[in-house]
Every structure is written in structure tokens, then in C-alpha cells.
N, CA, C and O atoms as CSV, one atom per row, in Angstrom:
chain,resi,resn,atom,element,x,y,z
A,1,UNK,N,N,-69.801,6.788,4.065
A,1,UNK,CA,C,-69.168,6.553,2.782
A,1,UNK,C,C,-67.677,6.890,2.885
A,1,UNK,O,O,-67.124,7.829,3.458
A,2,UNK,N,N,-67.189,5.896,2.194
A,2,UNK,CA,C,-65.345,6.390,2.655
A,2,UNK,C,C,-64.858,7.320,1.393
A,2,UNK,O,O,-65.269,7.069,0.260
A,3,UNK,N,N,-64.247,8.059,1.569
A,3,UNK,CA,C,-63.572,9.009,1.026
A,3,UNK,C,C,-62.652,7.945,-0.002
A,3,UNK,O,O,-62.174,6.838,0.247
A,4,UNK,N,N,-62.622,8.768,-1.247
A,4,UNK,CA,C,-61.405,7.680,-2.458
A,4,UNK,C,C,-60.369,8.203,-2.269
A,4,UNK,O,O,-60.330,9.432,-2.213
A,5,UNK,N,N,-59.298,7.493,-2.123
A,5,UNK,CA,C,-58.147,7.625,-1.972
A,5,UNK,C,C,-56.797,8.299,-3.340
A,5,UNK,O,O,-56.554,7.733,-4.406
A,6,UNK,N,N,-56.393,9.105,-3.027
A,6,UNK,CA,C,-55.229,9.108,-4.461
A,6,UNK,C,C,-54.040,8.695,-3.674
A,6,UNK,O,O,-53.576,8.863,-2.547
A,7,UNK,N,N,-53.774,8.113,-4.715
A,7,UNK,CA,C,-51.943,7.400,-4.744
A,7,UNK,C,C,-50.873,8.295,-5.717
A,7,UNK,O,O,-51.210,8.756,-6.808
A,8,UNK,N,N,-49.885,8.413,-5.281
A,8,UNK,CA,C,-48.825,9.447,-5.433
A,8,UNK,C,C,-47.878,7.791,-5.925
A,8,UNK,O,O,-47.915,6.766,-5.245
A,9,UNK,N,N,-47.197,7.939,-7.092
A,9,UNK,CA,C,-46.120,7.042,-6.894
A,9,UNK,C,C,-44.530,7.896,-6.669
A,9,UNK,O,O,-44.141,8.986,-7.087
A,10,UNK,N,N,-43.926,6.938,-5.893
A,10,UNK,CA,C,-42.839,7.760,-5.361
A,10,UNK,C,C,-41.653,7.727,-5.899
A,10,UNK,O,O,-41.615,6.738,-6.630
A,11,UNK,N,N,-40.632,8.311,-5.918
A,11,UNK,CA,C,-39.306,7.996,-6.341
A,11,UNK,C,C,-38.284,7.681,-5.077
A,11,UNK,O,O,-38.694,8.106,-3.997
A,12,UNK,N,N,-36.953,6.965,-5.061
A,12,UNK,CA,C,-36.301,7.160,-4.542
A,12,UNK,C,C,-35.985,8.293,-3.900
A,12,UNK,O,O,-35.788,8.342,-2.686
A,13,UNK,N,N,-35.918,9.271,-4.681
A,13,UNK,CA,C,-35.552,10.705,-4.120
A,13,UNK,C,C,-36.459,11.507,-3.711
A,13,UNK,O,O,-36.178,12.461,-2.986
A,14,UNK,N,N,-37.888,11.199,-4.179
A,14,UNK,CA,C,-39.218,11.439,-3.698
A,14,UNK,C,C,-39.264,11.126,-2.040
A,14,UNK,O,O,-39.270,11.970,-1.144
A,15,UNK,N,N,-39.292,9.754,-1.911
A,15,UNK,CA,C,-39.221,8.812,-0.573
A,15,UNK,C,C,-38.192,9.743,0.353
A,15,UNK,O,O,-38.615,10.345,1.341
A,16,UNK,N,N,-36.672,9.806,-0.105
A,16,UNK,CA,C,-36.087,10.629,0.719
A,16,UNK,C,C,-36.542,12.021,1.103
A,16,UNK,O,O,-37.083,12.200,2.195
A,17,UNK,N,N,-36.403,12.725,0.499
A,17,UNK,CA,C,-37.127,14.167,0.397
A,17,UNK,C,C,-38.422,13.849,1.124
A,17,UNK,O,O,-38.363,14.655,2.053
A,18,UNK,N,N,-39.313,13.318,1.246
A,18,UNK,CA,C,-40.872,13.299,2.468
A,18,UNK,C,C,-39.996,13.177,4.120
A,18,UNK,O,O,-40.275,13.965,5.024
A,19,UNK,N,N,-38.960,12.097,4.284
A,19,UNK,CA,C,-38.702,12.046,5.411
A,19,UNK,C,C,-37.873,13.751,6.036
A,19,UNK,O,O,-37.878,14.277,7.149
A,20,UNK,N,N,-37.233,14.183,4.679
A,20,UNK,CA,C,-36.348,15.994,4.896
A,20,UNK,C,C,-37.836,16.370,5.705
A,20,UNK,O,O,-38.078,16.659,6.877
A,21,UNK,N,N,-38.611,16.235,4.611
A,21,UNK,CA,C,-39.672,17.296,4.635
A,21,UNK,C,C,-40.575,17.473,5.535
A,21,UNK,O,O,-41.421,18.365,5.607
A,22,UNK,N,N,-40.298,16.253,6.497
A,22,UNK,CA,C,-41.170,15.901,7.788
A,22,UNK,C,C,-39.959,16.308,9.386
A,22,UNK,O,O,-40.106,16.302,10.608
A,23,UNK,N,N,-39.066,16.548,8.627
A,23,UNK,CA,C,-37.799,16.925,9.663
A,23,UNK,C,C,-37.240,14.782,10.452
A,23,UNK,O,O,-36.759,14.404,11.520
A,24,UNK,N,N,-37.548,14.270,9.569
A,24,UNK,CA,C,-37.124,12.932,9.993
A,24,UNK,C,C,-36.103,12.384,9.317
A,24,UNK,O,O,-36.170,11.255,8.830
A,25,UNK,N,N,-35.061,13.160,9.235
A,25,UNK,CA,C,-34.645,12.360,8.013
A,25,UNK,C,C,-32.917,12.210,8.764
A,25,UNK,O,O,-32.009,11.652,8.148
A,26,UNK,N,N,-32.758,12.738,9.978
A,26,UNK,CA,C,-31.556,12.740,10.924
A,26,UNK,C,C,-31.343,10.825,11.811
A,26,UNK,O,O,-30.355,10.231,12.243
A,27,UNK,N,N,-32.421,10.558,11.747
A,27,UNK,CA,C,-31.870,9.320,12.343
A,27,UNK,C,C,-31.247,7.959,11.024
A,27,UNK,O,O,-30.651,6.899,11.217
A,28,UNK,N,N,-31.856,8.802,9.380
A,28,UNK,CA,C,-30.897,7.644,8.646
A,28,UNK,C,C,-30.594,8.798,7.451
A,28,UNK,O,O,-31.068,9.866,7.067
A,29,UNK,N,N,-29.128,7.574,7.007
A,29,UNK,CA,C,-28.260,8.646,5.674
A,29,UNK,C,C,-29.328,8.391,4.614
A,29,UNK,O,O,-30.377,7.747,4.637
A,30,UNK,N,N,-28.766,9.045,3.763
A,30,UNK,CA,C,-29.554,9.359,2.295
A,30,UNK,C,C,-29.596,7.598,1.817
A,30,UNK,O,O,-30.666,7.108,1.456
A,31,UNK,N,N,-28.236,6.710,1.874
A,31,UNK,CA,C,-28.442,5.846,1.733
A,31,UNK,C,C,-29.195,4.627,2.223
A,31,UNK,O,O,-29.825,3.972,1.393
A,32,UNK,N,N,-29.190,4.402,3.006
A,32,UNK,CA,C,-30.392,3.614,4.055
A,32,UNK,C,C,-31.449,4.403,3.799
A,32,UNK,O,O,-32.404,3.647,3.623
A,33,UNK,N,N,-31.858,5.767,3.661
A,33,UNK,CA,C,-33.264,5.553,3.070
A,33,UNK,C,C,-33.487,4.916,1.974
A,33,UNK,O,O,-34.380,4.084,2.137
A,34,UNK,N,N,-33.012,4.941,0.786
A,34,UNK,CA,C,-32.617,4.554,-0.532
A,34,UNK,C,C,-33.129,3.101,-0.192
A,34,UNK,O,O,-34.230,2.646,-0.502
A,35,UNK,N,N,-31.898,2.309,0.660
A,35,UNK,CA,C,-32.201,1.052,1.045
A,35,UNK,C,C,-33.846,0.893,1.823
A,35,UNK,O,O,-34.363,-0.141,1.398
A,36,UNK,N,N,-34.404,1.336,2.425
A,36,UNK,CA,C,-35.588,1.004,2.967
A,36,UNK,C,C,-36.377,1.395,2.010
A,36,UNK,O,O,-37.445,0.815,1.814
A,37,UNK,N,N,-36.095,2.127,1.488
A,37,UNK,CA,C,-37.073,2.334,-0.237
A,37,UNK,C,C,-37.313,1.195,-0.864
A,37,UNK,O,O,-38.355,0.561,-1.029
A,38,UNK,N,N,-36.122,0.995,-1.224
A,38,UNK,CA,C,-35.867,-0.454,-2.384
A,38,UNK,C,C,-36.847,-1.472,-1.497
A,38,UNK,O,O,-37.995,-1.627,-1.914
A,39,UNK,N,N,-36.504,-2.044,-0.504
A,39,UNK,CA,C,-36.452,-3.109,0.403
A,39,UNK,C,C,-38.717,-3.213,0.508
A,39,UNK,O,O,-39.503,-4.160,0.477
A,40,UNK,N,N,-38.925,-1.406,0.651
A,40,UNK,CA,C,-40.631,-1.551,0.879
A,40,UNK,C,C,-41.175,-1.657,-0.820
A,40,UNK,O,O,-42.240,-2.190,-1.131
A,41,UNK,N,N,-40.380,-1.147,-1.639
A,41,UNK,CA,C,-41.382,-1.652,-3.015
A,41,UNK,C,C,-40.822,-3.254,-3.080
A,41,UNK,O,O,-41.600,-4.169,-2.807
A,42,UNK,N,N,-40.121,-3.389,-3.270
A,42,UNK,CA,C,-40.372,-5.339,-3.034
A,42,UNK,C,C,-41.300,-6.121,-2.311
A,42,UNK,O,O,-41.800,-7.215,-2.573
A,43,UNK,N,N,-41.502,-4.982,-0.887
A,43,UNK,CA,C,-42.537,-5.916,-0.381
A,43,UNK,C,C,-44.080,-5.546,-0.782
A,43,UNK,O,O,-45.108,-6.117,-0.416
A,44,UNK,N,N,-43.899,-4.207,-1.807
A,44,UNK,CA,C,-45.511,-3.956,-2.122
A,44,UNK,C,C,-45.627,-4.876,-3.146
A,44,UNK,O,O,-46.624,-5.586,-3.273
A,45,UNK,N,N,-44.490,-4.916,-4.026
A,45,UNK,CA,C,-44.771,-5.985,-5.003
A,45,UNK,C,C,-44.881,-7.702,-5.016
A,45,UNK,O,O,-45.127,-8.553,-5.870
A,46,UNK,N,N,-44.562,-7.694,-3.609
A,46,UNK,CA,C,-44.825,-8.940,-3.317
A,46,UNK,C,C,-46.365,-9.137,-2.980
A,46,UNK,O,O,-47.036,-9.807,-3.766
A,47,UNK,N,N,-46.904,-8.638,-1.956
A,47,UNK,CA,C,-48.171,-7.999,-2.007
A,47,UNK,C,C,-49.105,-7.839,-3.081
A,47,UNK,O,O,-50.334,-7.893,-3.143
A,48,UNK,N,N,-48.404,-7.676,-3.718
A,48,UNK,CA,C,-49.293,-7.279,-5.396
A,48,UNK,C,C,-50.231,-5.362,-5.055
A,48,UNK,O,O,-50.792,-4.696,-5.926
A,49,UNK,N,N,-50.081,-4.995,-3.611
A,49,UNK,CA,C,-50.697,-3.935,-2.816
A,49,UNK,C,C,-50.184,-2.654,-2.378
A,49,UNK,O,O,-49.647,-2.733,-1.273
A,50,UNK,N,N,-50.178,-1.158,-3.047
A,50,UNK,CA,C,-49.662,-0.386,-2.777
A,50,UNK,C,C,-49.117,0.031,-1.365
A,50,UNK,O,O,-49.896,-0.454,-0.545
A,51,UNK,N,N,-48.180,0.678,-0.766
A,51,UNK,CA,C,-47.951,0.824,0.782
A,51,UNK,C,C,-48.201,2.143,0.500
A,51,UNK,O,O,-47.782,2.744,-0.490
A,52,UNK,N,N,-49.034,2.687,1.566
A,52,UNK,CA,C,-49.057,4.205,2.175
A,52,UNK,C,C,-47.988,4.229,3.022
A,52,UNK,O,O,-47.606,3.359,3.804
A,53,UNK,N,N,-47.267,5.983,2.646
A,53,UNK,CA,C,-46.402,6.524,3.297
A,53,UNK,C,C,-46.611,7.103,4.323
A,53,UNK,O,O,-47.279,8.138,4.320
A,54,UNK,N,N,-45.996,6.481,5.667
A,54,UNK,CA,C,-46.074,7.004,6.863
A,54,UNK,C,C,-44.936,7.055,7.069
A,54,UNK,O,O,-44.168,6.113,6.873
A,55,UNK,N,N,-44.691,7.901,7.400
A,55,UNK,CA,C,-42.577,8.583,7.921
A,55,UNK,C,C,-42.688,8.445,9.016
A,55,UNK,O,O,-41.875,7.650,9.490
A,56,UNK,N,N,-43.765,9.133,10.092
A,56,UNK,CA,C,-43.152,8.369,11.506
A,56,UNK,C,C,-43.523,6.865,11.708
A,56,UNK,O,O,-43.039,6.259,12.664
A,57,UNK,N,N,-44.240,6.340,10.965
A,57,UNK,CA,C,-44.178,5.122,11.189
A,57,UNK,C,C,-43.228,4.170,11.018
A,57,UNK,O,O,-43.308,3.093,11.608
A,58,UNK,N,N,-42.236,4.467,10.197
A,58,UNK,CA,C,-41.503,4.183,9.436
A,58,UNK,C,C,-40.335,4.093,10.261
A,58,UNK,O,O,-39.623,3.103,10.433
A,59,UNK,N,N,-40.168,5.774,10.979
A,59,UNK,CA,C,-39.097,5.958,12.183
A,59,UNK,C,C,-39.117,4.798,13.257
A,59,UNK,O,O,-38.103,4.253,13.694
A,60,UNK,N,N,-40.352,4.512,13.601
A,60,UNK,CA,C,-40.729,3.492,15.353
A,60,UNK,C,C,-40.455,2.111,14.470
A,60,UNK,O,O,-39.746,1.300,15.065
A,61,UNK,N,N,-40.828,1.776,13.360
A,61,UNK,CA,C,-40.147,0.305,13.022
A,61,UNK,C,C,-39.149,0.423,12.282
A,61,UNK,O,O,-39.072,-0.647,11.678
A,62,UNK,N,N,-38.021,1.338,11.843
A,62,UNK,CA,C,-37.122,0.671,11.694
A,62,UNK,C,C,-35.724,1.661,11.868
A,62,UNK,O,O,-35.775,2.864,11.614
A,63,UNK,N,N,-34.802,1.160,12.215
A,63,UNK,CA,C,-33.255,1.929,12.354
A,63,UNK,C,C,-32.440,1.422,11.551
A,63,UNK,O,O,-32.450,0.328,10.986
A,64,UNK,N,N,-31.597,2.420,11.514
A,64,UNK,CA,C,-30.272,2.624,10.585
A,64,UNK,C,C,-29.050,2.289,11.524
A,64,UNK,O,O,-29.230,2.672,12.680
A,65,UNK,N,N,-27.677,1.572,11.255
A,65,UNK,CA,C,-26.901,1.307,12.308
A,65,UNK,C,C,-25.575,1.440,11.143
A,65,UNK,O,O,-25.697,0.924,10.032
A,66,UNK,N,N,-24.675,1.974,11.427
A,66,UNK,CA,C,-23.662,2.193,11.047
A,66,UNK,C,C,-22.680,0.755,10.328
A,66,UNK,O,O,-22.090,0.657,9.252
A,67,UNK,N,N,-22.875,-0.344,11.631
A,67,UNK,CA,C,-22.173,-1.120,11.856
A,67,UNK,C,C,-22.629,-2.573,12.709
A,67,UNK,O,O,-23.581,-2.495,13.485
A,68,UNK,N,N,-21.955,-3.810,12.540
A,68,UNK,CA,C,-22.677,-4.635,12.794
A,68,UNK,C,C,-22.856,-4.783,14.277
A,68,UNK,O,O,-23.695,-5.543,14.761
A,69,UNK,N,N,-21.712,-3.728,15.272
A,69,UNK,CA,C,-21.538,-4.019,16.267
A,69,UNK,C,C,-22.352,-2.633,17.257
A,69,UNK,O,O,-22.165,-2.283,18.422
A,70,UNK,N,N,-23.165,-2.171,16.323
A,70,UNK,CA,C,-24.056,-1.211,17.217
A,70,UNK,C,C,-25.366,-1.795,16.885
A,70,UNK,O,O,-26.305,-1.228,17.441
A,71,UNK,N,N,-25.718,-2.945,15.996
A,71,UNK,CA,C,-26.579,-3.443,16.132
A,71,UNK,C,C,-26.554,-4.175,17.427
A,71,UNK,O,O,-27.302,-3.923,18.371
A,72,UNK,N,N,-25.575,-5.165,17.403
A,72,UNK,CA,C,-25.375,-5.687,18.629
A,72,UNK,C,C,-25.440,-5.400,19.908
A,72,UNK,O,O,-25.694,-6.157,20.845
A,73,UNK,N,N,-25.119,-3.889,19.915
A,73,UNK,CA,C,-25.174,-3.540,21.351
A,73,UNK,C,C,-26.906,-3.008,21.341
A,73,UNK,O,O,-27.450,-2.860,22.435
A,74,UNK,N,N,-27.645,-2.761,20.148
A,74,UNK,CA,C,-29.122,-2.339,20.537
A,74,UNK,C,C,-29.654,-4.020,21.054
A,74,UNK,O,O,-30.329,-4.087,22.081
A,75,UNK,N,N,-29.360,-5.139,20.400
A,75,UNK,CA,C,-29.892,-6.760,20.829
A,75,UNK,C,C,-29.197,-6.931,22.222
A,75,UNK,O,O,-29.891,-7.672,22.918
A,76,UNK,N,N,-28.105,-6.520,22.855
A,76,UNK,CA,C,-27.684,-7.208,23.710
A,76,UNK,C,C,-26.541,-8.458,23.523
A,76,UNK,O,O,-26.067,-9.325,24.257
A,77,UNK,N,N,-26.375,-8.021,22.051
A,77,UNK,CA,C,-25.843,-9.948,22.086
A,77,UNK,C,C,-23.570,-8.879,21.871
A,77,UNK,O,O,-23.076,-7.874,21.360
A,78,UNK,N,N,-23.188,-9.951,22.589
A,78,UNK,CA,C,-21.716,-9.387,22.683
A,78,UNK,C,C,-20.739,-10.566,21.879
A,78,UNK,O,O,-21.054,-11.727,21.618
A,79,UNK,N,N,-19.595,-9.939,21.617
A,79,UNK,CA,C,-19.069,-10.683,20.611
A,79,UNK,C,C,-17.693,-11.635,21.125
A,79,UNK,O,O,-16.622,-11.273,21.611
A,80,UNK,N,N,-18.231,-13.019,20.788
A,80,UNK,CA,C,-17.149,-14.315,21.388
A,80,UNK,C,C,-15.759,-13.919,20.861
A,80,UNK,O,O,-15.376,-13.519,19.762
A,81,UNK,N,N,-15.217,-14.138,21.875
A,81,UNK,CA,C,-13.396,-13.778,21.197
A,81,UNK,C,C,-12.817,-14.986,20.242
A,81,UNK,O,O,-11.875,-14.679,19.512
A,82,UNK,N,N,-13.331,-16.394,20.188
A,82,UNK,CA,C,-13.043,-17.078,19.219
A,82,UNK,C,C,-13.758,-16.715,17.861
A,82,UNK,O,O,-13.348,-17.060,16.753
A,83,UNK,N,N,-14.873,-15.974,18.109
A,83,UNK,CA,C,-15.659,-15.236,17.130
A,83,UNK,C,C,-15.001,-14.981,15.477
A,83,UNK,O,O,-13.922,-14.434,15.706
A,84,UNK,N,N,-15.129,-15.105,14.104
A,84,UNK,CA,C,-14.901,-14.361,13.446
A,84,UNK,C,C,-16.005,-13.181,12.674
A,84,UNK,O,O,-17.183,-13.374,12.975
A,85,UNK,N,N,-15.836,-12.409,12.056
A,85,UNK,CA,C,-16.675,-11.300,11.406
A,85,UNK,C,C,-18.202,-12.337,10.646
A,85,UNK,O,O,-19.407,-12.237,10.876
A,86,UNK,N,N,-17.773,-12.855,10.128
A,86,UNK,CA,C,-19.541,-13.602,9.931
A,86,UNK,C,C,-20.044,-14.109,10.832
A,86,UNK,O,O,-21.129,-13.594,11.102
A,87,UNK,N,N,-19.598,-15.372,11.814
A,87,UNK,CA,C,-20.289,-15.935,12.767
A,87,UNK,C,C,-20.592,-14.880,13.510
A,87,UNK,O,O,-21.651,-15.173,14.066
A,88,UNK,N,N,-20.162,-13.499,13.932
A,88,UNK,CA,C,-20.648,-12.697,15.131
A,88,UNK,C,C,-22.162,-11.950,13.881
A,88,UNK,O,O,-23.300,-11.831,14.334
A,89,UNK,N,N,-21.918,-11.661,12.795
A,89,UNK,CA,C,-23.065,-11.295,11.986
A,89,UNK,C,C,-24.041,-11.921,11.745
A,89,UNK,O,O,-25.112,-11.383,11.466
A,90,UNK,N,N,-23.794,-13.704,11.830
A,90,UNK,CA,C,-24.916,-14.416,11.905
A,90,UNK,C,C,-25.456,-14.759,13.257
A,90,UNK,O,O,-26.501,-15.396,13.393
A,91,UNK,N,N,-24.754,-14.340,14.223
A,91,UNK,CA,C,-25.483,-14.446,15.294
A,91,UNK,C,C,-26.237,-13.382,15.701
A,91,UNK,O,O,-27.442,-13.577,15.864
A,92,UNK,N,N,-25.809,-12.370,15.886
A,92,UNK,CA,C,-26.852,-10.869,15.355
A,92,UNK,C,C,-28.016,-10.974,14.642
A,92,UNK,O,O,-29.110,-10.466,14.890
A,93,UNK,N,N,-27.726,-11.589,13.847
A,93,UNK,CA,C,-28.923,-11.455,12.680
A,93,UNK,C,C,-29.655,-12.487,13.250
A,93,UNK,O,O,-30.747,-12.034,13.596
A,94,UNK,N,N,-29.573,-13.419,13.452
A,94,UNK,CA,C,-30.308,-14.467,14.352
A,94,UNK,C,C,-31.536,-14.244,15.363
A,94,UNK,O,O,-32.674,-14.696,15.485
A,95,UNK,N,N,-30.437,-12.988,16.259
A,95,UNK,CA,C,-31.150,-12.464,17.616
A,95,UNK,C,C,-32.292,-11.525,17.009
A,95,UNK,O,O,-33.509,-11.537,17.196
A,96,UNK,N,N,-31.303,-10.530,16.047
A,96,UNK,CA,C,-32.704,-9.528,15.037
A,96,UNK,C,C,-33.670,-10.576,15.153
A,96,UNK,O,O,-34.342,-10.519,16.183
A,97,UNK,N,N,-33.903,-11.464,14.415
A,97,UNK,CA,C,-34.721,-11.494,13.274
A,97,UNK,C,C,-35.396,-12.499,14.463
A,97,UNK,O,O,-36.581,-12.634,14.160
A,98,UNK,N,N,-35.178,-13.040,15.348
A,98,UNK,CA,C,-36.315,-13.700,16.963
A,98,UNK,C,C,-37.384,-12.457,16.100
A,98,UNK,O,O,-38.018,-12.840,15.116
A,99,UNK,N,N,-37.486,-11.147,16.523
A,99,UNK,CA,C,-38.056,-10.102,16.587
A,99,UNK,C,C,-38.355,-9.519,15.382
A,99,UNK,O,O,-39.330,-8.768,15.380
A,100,UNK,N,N,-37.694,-9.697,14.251
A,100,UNK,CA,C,-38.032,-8.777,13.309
A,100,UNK,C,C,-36.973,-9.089,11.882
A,100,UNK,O,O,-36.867,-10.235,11.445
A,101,UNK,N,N,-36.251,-7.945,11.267
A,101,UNK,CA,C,-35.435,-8.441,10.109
A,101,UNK,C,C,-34.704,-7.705,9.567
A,101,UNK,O,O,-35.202,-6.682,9.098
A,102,UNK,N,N,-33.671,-7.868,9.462
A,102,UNK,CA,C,-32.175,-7.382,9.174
A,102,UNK,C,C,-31.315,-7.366,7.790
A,102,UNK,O,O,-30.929,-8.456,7.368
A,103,UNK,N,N,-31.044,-6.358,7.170
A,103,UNK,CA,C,-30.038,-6.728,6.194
A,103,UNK,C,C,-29.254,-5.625,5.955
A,103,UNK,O,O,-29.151,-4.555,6.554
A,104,UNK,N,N,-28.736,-6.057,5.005
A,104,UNK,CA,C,-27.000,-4.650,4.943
A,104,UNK,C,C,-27.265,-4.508,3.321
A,104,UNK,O,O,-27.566,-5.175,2.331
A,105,UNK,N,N,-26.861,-2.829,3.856
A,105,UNK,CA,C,-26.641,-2.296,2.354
A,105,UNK,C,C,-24.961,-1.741,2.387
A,105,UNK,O,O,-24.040,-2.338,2.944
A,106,UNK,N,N,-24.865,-0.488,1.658
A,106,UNK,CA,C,-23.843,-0.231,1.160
A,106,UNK,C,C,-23.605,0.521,2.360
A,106,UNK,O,O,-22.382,0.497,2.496
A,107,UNK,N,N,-24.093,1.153,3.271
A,107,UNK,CA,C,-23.630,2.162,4.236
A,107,UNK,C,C,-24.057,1.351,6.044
A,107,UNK,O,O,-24.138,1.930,7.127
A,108,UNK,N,N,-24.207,0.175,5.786
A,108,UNK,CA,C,-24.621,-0.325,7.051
A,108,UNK,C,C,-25.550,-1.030,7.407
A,108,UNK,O,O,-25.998,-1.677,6.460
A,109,UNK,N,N,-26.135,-1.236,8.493
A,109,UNK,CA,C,-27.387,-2.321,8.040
A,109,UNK,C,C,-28.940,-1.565,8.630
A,109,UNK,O,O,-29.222,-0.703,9.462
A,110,UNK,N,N,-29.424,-2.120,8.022
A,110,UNK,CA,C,-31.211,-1.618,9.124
A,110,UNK,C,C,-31.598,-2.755,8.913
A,110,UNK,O,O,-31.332,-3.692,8.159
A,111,UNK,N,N,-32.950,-2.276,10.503
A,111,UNK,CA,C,-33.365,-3.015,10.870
A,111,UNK,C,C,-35.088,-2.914,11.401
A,111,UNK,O,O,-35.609,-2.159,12.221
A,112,UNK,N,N,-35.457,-3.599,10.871
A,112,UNK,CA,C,-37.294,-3.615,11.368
A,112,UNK,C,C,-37.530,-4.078,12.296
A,112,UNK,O,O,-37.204,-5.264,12.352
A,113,UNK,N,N,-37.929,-3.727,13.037
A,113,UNK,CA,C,-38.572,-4.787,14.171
A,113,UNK,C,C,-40.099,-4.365,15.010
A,113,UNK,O,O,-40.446,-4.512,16.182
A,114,UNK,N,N,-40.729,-3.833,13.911
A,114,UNK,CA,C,-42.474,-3.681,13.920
A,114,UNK,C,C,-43.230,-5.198,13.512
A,114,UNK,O,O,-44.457,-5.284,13.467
């Protein structure tokens, strides 16, 4: 017989505070959690299906990157000198998203690739 489950609903600051509280919370800022917050209730509500909180799971699929050009150097992809600032971002995002999926918030971009 399976055990019933309780659901906790979370807050933004809830969500942040579990990753403090698990000592995970050094590989992203307060903001990019915020952003991967926002970003997973959209996809529960797309779902119509609550998500359980897993923090290290959370860590192995997805990173925080400052900038568009340390994404780049985690893909491999290097930047054309005729290049301007979007075409080198849409080509990045391109290479991401072969693998997984990319977007930018206010402090930088993350990235999934579980």
C-alpha cells in the first residue's frame, strides 16, 4: 500500500530558503533561483500536476551563468568576430537547446539540460 503523500505549497522565498537549507544554494544567486521558481510553476501549471521538490536534483539539471559568454564556453560554441551580441546569443541558445533549454532573466541566464 503506498503511503499518501502531503504537498507543501511553496513560495518564492520558501523555494529559495530549501536550497540555503540544504547548503545548495552557492552555485545560483537569490535571483536565478527566483527565476527557476517562476520558470517550474509554469511548467506545473502547464501540466495541470504538482512538482516535488528535489534540490539536488535540481542542482545536476540546471545552472546559473552570469553571462552569455560562460554559457558558451560550458557548449563549446566560440564567438565569430563578424558576430554581433544577438546572433552570438542565438547561436548559443541554438547549441543549448540541441540538449536542453535556455533563457535569461534579470541576473543572467540558466540553463536545463536534464
Amino acid at each position: 500500500m503506498q503511503k499518501p503523500l502531503i504537498y507543501r505549497s511553496l513560495t518564492a522565498t520558501d523555494f529559495v530558503d530549501e536550497f540555503r537549507r540544504m547548503n545548495r544554494g552557492s552555485g545560483f544567486t537569490r535571483d536565478g533561483l527566483v527565476s527557476l521558481f517562476h520558470y517550474l510553476e509554469e511548467r506545473a501549471d502547464a501540466c495541470d500536476s504538482p512538482l516535488e521538490l528535489d534540490v539536488i536534483d535540481l542542482c545536476v539539471c540546471y545552472s546559473e551563468h552570469p553571462n552569455i559568454e560562460s554559457v558558451a564556453s560550458d557548449y563549446g560554441v566560440e564567438r565569430d568576430e563578424n558576430e554581433d551580441d544577438d546572433e552570438f546569443t542565438d547561436r548559443v541558445r541554438d547549441e543549448v537547446e540541441n540538449e536542453g533549454y535556455m533563457w535569461k532573466f534579470e541576473g543572467g541566464f540558466m540553463v536545463e539540460d536534464c
